[in-house]
N, C-alpha and C positions, 0 to 999 in steps of 0.2 A: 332844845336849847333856848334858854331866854335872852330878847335882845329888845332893846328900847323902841319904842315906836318909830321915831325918826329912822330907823335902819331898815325897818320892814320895806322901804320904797326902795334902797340901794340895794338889796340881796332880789329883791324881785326883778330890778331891773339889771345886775349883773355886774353893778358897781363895786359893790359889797362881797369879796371873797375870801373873808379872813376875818378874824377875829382875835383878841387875846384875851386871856382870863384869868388871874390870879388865882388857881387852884393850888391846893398843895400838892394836888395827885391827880393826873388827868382825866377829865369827868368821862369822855368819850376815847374810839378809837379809829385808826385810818379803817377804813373801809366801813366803818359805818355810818349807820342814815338813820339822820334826826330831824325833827320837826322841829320849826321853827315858830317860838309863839311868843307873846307879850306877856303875858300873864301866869305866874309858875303854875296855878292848881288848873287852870283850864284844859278843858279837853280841843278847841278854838288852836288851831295853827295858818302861820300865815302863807309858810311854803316848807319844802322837803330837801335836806340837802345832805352829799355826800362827803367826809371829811377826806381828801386827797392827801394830808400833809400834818403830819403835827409835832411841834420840837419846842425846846423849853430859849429864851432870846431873855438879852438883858434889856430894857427898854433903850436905855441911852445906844444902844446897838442897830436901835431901829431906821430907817432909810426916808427916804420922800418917797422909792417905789412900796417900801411896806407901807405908809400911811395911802397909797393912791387903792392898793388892794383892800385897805380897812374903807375905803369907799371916799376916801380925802384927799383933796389936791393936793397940800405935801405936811410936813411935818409938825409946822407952826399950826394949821387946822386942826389933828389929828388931838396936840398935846391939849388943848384946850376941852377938848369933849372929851379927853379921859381925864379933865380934872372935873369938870361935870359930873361927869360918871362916880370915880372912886374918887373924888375929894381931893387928891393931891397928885401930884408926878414926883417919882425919885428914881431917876436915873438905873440906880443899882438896883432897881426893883424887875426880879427873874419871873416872867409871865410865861401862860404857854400858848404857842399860838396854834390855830387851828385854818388849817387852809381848806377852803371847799369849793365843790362844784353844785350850782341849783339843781336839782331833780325837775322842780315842777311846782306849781303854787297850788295853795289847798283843794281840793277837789268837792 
């Protein structure tokens, strides 16, 4: 799974356990394990992690505790890096989120 440089420090250090991701169809599944890396074609991961949880959430539906799991103190943090991210925030916008547990960092 790819994830921004800034996060690689939050999922290593256990801050970071969730994610969401504007898929149409969800890329992964609960009990599996994927690496985690910066760069889509590299073979280069930063750590290994299992998805515990995964369900599809309207943004505007999102909590301070869902932004403290995406690795942010609450919510007004959270919307700011996903307008960084994807460019905009819209409430009605149906993401899917991905809950995990760290395995272990690269070997």
């Amino acid at each position: 799974m790819l994830f921004k440089p800034e996060h690689k420090i939050l999922i290593l250090n256990g801050t970071k356990i969730a994610t969401r991701r504007v898929w149409k169809k969800p890329m992964v599944k609960i009990g599996g394990i994927y690496k985690c890396k910066e760069k889509m074609l590299s073979k280069e991961y930063f750590a290994k992690i299992k998805v515990i949880r995964l369900y599809k959430q309207k943004l505007e539906d999102m909590t301070d505790e869902d932004a403290r799991k995406e690795g942010y103190k609450n919510m007004h943090h959270f919307v700011g890096v996903w307008i960084k991210i994807n460019k905009d925030w819209n409430d009605k916008q149906i993401v899917y989120v991905i809950e995990f547990k760290l395995l272990g960092d690269a070997e």
